[in-house]
Structure formats: C-alpha cells, structure tokens
KOLGU-4560 file (N, C-alpha, C; in nm, 3 decimals, padded with zeros to 5 digits):
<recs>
<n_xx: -00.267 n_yy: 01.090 n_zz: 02.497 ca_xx: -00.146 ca_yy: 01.044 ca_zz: 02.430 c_xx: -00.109 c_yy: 01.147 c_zz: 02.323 mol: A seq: 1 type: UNK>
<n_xx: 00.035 n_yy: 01.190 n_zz: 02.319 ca_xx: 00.035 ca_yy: 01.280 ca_zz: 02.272 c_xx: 00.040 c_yy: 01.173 c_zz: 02.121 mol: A seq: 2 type: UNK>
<n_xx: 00.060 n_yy: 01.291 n_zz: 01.981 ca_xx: 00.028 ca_yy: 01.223 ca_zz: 01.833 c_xx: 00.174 c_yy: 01.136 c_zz: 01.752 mol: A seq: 3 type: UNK>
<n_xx: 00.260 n_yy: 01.179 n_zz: 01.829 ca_xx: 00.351 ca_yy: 01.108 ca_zz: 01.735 c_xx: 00.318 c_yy: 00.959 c_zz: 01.832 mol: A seq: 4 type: UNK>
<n_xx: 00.315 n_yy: 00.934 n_zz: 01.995 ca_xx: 00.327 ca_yy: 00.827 ca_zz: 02.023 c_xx: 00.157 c_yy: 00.797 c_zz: 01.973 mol: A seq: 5 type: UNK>
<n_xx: 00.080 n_yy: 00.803 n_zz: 01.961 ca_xx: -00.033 ca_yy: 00.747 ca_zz: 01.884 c_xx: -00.031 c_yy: 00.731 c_zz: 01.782 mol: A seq: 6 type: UNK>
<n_xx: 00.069 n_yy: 00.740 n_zz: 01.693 ca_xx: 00.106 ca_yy: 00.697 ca_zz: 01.553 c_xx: 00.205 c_yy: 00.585 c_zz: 01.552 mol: A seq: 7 type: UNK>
<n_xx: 00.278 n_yy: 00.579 n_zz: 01.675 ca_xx: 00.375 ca_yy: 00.490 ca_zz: 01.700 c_xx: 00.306 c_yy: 00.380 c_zz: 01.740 mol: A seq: 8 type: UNK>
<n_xx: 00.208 n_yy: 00.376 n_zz: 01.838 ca_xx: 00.113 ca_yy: 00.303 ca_zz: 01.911 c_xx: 00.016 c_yy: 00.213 c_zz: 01.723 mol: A seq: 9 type: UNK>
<n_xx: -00.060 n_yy: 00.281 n_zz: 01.723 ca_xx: -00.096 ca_yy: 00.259 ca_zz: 01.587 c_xx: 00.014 c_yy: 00.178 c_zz: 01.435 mol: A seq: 10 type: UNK>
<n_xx: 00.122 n_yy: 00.230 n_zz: 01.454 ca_xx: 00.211 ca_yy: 00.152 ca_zz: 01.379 c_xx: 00.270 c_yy: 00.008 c_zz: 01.488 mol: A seq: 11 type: UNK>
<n_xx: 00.301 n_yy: -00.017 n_zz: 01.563 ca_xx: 00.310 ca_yy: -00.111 ca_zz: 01.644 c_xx: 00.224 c_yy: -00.217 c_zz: 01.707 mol: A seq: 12 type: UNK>
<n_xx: 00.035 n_yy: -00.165 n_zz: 01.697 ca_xx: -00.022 ca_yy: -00.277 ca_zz: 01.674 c_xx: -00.096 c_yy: -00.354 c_zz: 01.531 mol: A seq: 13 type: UNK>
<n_xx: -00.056 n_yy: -00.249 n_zz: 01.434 ca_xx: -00.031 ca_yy: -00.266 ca_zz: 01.258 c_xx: 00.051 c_yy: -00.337 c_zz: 01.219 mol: A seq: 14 type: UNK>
<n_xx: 00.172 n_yy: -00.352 n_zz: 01.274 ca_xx: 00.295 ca_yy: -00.414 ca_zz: 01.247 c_xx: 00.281 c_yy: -00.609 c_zz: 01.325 mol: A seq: 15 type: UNK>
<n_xx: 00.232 n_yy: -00.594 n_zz: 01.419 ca_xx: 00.198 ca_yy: -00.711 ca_zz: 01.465 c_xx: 00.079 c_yy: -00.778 c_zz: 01.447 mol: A seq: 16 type: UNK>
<n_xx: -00.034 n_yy: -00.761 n_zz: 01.359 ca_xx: -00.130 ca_yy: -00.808 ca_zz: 01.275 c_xx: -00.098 c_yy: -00.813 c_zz: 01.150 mol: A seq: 17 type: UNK>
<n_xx: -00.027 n_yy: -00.718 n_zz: 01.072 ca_xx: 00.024 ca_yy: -00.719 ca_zz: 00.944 c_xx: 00.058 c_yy: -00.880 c_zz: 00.887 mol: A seq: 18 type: UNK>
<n_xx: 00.096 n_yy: -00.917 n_zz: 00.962 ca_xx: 00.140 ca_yy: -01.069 ca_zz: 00.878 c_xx: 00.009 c_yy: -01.158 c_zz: 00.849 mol: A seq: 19 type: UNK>
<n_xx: -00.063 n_yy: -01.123 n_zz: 00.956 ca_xx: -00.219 ca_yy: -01.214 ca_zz: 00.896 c_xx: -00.272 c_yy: -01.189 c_zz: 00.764 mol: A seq: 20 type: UNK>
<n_xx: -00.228 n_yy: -01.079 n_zz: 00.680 ca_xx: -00.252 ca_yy: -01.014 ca_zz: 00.584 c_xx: -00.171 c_yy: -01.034 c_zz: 00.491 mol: A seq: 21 type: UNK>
<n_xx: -00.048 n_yy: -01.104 n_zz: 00.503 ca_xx: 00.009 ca_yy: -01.081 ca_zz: 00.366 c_xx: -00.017 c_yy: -01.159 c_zz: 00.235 mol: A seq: 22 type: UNK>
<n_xx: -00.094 n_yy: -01.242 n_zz: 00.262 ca_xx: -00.159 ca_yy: -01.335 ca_zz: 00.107 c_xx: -00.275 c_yy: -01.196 c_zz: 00.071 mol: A seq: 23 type: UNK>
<n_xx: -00.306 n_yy: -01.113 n_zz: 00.132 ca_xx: -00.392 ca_yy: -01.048 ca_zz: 00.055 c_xx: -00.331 c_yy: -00.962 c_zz: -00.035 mol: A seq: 24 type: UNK>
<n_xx: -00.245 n_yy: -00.908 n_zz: -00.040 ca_xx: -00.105 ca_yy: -00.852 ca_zz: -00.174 c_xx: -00.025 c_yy: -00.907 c_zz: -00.147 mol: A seq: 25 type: UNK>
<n_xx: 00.078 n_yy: -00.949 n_zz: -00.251 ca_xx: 00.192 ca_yy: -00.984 ca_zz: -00.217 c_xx: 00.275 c_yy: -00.877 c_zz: -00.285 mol: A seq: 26 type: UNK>
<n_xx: 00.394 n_yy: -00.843 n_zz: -00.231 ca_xx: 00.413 ca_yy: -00.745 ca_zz: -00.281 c_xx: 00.519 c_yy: -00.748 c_zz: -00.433 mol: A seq: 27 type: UNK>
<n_xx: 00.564 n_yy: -00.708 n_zz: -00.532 ca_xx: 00.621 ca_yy: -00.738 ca_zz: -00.631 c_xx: 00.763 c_yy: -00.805 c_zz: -00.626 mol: A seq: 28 type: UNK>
<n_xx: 00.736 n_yy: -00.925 n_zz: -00.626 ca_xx: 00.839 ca_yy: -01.001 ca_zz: -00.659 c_xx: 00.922 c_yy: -01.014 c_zz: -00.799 mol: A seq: 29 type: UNK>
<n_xx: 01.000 n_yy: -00.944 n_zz: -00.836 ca_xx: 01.085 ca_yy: -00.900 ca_zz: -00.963 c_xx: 01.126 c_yy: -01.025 c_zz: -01.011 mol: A seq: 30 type: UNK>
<n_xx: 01.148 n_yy: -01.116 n_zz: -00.938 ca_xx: 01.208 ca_yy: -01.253 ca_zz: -01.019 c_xx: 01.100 c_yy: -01.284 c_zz: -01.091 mol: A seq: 31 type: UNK>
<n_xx: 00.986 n_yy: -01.264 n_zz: -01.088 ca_xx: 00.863 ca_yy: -01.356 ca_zz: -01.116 c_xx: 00.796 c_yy: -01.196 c_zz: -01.220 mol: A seq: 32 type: UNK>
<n_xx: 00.847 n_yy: -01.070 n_zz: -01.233 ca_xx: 00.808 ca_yy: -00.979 ca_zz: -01.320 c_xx: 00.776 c_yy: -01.019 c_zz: -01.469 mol: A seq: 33 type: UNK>
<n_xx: 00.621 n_yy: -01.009 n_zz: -01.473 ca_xx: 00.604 ca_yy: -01.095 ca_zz: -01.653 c_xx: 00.550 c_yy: -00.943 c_zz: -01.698 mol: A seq: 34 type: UNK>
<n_xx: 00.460 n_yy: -00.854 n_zz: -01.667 ca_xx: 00.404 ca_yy: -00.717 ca_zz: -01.783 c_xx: 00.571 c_yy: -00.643 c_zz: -01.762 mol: A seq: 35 type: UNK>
<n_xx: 00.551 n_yy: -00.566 n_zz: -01.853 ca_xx: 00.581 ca_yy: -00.401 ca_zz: -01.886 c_xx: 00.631 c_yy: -00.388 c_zz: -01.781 mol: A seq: 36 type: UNK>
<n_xx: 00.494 n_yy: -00.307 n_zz: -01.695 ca_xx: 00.494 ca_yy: -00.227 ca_zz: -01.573 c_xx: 00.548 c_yy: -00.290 c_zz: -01.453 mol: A seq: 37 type: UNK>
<n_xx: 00.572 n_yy: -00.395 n_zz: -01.436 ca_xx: 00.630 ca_yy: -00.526 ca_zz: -01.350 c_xx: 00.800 c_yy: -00.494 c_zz: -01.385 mol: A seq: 38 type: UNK>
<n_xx: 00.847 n_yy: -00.519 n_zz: -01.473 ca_xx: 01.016 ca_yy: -00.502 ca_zz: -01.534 c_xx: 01.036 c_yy: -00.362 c_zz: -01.533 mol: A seq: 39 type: UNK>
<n_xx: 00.958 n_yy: -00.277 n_zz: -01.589 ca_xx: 00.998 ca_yy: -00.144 ca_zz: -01.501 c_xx: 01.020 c_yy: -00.079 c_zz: -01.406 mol: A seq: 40 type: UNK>
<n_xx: 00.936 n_yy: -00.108 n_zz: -01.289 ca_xx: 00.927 ca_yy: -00.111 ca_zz: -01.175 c_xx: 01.030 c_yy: -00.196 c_zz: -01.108 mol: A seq: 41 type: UNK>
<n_xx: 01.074 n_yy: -00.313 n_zz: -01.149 ca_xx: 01.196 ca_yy: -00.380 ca_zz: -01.093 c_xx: 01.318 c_yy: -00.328 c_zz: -01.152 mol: A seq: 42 type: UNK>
<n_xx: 01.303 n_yy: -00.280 n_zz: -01.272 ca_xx: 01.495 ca_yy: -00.158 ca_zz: -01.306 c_xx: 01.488 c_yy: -00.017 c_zz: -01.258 mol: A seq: 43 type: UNK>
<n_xx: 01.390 n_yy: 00.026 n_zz: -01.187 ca_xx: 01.375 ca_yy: 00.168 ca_zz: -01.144 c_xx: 01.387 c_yy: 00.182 c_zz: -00.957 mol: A seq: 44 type: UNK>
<n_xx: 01.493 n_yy: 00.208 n_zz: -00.932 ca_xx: 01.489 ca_yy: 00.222 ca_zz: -00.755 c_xx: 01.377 c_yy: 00.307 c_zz: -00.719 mol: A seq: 45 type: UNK>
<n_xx: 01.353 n_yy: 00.467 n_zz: -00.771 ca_xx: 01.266 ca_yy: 00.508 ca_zz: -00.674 c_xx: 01.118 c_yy: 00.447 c_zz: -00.715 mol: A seq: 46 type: UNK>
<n_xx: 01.093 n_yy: 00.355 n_zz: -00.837 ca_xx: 00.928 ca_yy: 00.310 ca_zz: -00.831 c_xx: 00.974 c_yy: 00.172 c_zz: -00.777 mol: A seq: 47 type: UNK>
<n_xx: 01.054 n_yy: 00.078 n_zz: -00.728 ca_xx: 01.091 ca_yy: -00.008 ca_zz: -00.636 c_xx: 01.047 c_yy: 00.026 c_zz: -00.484 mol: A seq: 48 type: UNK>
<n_xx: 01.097 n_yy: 00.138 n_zz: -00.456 ca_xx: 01.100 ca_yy: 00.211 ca_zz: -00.319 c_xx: 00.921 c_yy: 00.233 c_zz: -00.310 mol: A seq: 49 type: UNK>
<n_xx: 00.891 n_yy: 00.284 n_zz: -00.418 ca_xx: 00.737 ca_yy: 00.326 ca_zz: -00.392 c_xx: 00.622 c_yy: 00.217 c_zz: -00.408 mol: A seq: 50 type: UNK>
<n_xx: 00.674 n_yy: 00.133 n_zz: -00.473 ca_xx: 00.630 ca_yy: -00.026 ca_zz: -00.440 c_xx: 00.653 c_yy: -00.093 c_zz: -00.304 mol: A seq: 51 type: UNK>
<n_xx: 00.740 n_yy: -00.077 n_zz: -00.236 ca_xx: 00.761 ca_yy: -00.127 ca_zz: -00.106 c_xx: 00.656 c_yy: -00.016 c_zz: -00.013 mol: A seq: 52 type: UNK>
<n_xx: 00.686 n_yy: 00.123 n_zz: -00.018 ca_xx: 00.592 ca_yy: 00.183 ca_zz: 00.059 c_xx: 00.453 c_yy: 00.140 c_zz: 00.048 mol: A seq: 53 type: UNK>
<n_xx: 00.392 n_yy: 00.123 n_zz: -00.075 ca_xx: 00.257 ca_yy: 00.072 ca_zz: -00.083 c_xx: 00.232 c_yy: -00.025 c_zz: -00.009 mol: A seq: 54 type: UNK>
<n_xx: 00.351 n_yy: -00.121 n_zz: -00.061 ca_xx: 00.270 ca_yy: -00.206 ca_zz: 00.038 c_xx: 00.276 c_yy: -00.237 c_zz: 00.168 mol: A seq: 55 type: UNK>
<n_xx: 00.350 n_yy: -00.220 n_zz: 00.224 ca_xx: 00.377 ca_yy: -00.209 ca_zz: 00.347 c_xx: 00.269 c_yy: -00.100 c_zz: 00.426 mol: A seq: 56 type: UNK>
<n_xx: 00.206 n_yy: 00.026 n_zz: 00.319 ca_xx: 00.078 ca_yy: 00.110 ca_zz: 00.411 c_xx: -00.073 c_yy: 00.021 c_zz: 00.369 mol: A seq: 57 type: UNK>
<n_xx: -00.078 n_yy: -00.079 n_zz: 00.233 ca_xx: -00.113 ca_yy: -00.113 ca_zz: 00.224 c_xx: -00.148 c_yy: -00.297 c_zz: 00.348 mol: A seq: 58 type: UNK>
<n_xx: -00.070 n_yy: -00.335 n_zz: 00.368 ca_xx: -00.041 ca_yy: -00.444 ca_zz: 00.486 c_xx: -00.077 c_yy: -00.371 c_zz: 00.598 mol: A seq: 59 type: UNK>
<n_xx: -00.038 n_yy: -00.270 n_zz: 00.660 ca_xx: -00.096 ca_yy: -00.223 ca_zz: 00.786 c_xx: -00.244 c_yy: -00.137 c_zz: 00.772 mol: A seq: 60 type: UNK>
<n_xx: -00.248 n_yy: -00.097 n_zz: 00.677 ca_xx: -00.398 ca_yy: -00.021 ca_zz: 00.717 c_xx: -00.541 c_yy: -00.143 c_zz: 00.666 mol: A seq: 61 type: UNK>
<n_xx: -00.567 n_yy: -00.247 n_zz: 00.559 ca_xx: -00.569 ca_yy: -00.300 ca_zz: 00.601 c_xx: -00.606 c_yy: -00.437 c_zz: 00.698 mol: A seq: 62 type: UNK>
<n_xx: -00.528 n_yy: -00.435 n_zz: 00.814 ca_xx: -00.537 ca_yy: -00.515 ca_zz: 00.983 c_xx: -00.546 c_yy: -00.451 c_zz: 01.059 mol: A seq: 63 type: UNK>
<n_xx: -00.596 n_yy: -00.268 n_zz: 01.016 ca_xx: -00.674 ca_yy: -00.171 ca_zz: 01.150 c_xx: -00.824 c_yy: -00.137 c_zz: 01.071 mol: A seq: 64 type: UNK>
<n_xx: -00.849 n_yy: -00.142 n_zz: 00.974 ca_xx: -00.985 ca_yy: -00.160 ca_zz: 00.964 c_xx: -01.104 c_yy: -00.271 c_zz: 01.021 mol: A seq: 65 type: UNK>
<n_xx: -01.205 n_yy: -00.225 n_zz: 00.959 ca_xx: -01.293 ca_yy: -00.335 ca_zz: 00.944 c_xx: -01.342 c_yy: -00.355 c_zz: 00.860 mol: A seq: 66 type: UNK>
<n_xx: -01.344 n_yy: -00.513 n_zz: 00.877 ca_xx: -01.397 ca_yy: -00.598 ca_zz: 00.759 c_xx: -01.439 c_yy: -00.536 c_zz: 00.620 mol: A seq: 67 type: UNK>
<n_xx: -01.535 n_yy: -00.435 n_zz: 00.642 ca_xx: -01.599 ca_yy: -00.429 ca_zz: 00.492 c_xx: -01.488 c_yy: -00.326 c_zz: 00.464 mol: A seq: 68 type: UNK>
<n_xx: -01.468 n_yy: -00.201 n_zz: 00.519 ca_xx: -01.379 ca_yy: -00.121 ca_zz: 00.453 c_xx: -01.255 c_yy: -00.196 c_zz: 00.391 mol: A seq: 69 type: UNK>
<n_xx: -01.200 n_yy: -00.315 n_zz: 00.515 ca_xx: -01.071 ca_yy: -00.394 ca_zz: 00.367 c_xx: -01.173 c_yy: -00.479 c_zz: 00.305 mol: A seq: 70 type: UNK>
<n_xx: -01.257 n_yy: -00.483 n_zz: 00.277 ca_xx: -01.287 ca_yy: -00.554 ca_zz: 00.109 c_xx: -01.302 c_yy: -00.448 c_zz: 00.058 mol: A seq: 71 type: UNK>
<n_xx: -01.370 n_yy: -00.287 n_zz: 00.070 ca_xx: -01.306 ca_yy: -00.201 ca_zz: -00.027 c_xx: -01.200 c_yy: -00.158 c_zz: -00.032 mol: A seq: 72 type: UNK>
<n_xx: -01.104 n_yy: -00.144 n_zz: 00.027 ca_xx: -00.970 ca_yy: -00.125 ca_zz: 00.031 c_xx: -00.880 c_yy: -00.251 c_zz: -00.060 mol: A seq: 73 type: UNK>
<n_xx: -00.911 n_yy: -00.341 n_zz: -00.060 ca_xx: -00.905 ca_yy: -00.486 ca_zz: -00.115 c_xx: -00.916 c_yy: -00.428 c_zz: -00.326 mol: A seq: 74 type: UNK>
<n_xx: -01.052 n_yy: -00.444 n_zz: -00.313 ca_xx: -01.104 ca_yy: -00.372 ca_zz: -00.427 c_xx: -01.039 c_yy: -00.280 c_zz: -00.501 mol: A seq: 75 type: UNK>
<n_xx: -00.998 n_yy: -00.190 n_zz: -00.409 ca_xx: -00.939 ca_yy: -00.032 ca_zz: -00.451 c_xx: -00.787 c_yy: -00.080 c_zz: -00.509 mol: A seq: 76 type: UNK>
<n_xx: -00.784 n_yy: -00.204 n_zz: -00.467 ca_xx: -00.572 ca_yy: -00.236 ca_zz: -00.480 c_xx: -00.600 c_yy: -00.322 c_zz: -00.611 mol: A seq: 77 type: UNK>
<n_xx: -00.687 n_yy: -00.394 n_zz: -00.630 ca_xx: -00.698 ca_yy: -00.481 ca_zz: -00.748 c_xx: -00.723 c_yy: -00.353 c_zz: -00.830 mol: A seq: 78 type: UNK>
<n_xx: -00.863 n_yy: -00.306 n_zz: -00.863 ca_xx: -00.860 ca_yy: -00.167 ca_zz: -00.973 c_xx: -00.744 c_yy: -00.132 c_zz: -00.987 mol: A seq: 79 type: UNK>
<n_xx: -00.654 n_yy: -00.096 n_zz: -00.880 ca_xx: -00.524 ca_yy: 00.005 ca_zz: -00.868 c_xx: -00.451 c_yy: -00.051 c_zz: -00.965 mol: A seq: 80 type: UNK>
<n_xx: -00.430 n_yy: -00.210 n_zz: -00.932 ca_xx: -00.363 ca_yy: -00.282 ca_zz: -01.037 c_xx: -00.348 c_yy: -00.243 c_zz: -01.166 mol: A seq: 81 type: UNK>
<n_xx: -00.436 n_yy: -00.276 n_zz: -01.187 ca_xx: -00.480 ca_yy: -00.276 ca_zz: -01.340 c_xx: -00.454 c_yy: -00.148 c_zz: -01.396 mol: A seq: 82 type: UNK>
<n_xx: -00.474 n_yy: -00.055 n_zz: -01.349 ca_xx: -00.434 ca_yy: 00.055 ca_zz: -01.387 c_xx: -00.267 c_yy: 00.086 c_zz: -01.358 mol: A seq: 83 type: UNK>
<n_xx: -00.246 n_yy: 00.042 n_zz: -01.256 ca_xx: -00.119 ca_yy: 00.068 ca_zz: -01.251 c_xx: 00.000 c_yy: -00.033 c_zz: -01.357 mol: A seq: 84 type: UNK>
<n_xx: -00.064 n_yy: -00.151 n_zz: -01.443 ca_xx: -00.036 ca_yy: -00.217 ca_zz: -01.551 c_xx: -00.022 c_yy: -00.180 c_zz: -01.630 mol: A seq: 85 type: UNK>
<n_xx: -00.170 n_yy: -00.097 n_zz: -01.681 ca_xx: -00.167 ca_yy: -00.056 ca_zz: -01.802 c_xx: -00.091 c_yy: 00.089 c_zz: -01.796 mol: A seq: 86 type: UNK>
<n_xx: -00.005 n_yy: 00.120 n_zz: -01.744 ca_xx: 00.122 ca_yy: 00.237 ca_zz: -01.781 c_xx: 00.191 c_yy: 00.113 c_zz: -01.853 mol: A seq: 87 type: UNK>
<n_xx: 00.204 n_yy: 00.032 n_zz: -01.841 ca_xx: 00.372 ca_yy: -00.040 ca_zz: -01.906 c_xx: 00.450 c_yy: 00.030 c_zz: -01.876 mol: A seq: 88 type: UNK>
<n_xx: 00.543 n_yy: 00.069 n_zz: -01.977 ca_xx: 00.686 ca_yy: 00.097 ca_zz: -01.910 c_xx: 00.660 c_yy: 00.250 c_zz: -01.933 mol: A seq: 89 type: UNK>
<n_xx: 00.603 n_yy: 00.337 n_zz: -01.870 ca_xx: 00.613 ca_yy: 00.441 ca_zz: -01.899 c_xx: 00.587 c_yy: 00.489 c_zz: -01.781 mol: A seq: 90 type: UNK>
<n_xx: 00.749 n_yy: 00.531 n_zz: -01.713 ca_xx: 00.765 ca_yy: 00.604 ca_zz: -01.605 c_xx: 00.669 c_yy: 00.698 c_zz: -01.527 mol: A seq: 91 type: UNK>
<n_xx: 00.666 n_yy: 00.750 n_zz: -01.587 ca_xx: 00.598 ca_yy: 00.890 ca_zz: -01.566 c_xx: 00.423 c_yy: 00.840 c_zz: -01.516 mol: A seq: 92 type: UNK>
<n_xx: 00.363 n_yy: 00.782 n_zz: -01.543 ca_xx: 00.248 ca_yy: 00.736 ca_zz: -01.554 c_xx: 00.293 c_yy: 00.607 c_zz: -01.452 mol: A seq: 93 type: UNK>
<n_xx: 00.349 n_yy: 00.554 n_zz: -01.441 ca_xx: 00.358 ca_yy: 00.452 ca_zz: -01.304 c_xx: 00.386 c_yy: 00.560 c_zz: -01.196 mol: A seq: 94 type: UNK>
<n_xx: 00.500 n_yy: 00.652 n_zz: -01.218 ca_xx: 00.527 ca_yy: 00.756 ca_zz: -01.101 c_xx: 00.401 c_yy: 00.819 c_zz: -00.998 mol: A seq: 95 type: UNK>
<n_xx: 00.327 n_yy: 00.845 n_zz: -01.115 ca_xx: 00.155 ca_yy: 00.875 ca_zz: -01.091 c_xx: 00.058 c_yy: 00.822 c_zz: -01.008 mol: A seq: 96 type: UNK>
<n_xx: 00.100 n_yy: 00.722 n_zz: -01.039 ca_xx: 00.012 ca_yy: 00.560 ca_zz: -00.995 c_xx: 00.015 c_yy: 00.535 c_zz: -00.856 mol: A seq: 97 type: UNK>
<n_xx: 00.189 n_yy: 00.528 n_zz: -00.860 ca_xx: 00.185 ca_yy: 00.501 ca_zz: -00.716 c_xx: 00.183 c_yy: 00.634 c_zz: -00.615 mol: A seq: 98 type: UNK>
<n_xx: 00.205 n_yy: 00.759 n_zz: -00.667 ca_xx: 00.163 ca_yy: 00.843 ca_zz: -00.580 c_xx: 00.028 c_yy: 00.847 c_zz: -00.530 mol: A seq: 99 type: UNK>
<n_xx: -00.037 n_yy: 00.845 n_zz: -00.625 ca_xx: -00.205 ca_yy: 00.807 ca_zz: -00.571 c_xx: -00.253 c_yy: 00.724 c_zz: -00.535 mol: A seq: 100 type: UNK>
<n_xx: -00.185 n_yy: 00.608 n_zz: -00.527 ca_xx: -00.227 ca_yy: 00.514 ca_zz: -00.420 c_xx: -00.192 c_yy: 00.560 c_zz: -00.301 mol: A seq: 101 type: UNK>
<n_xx: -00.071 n_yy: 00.561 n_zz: -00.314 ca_xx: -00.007 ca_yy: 00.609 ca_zz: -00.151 c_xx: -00.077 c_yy: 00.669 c_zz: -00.093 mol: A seq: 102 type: UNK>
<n_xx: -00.111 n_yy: 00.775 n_zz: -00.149 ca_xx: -00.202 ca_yy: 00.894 ca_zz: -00.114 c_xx: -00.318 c_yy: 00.860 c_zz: -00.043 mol: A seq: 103 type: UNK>
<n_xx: -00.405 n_yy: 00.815 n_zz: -00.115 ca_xx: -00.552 ca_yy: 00.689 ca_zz: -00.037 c_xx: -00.494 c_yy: 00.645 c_zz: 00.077 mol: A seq: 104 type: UNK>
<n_xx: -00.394 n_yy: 00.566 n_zz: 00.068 ca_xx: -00.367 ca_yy: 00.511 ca_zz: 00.130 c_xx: -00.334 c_yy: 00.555 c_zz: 00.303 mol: A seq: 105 type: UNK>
<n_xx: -00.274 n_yy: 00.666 n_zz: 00.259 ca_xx: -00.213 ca_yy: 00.741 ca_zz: 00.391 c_xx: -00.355 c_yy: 00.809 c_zz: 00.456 mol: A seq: 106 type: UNK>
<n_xx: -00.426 n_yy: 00.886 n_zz: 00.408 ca_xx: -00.579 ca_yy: 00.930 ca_zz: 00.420 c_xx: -00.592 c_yy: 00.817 c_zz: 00.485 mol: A seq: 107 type: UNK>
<n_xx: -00.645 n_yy: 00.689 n_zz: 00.453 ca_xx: -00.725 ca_yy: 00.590 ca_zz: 00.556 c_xx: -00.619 c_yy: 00.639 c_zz: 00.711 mol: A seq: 108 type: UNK>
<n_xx: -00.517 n_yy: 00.588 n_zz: 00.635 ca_xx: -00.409 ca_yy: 00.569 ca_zz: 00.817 c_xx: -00.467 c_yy: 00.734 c_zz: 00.887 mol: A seq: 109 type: UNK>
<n_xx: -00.482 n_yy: 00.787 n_zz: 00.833 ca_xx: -00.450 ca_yy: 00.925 ca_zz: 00.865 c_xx: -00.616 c_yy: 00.976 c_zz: 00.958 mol: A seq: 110 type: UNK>
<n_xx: -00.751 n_yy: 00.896 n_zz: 00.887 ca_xx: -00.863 ca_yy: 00.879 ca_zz: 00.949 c_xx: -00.874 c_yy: 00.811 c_zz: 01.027 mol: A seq: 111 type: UNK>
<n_xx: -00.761 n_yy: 00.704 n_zz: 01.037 ca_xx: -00.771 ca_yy: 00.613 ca_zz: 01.173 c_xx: -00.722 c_yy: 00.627 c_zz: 01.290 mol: A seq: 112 type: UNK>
<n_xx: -00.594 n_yy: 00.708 n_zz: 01.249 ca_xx: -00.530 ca_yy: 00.803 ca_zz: 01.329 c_xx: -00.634 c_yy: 00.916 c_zz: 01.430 mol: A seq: 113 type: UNK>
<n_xx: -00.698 n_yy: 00.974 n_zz: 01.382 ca_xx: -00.801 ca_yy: 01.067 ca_zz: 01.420 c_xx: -00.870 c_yy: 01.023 c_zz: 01.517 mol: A seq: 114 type: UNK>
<n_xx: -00.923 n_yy: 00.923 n_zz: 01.503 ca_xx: -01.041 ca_yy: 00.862 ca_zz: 01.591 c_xx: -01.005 c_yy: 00.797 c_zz: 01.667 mol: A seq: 115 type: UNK>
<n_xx: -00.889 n_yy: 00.749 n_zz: 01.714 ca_xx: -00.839 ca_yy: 00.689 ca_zz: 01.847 c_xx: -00.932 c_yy: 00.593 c_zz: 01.938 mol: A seq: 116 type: UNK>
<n_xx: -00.934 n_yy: 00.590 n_zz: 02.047 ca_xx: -00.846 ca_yy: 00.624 ca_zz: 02.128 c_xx: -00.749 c_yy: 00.444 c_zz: 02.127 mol: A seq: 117 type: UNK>
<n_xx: -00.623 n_yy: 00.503 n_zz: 02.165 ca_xx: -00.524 ca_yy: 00.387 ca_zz: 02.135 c_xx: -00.514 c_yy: 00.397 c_zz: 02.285 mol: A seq: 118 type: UNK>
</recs>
C-alpha cells in the first residue's frame, strides 16, 4: 500500500473508533472557559484552531494504540494540561504548548504509521 493511502487507511479506521474515546478529553468548550488560559484560547483563532488539532490527533491516536501506551498518552495530556494552564493568558507560551503537544502527538501517529501493515 502505497503511504498516503496507509495514512488514509489509518485515518479512516481512527476516525471510526474515535468516538469511543471522547469522554477521555473533551475538547475546550469556551462557553464553560473558567482559567486564564481557557478565555485566551477561546478569543484567539489560531490557538482555537490548535486546540481543535490536538484534539482531534489526540482522539485518534489514542483508539490505535494499546492500552498501556493510552494510559501514558492519557497521562501525557493531563501533565500537558497543567502546564498548558499555567501560561494564562500569555500567548506566546500557550503558542508553545500546543506546538509541543502536537508534536508528540504526530510522532506517535507517525510510529504507527511505520509499522503497518494496514
């Protein structure tokens, strides 16, 4: 299989397990924004946008692991939290935040990707 359709393949049986997963993040609901970093993130489009990417690589990668890797993956999003809180409203340092999650984040997809076979 060539790699883009094994990424497609891989996003398409991610996308149809993904929902078994969504009480495990939910993703930021702005009506309900109580820190800092919560109300910033809801008046800022591109850390909005990078909140939706998280979680959404966060929801699919995951329901292609196993078990123990999402309880560290699990783990890794709560820590993330907290850190990604304590920026409050300071752009620049949430900007950060969520790049490096993403980042982890894409690495797992990107190791799972590797090892196939789909």
């Amino acid at each position: 299989m060539r790699p883009i359709a094994r990424t497609v393949a891989i996003i398409a049986m991610a996308m149809a397990s993904a929902a078994a997963n969504a009480g495990e993040y939910a993703p930021l609901d702005c009506s309900k924004a109580q820190s800092s970093a919560e109300r910033t993130i809801c008046k800022n489009y591109s850390l909005g946008q990078s909140e939706a990417r998280m979680a959404t690589l966060f929801s699919i990668v995951t329901s292609l692991v196993a078990m123990g890797q999402r309880g560290n993956i699990q783990d890794d999003q709560r820590k993330w939290l907290q850190s990604r809180n304590a920026c409050g409203d300071n752009l620049a340092c949430l900007r950060e935040s969520y790049a490096a999650r993403i980042q982890q984040l894409e690495n797992v997809m990107a190791g799972i990707a590797s090892r196939g076979p789909y």
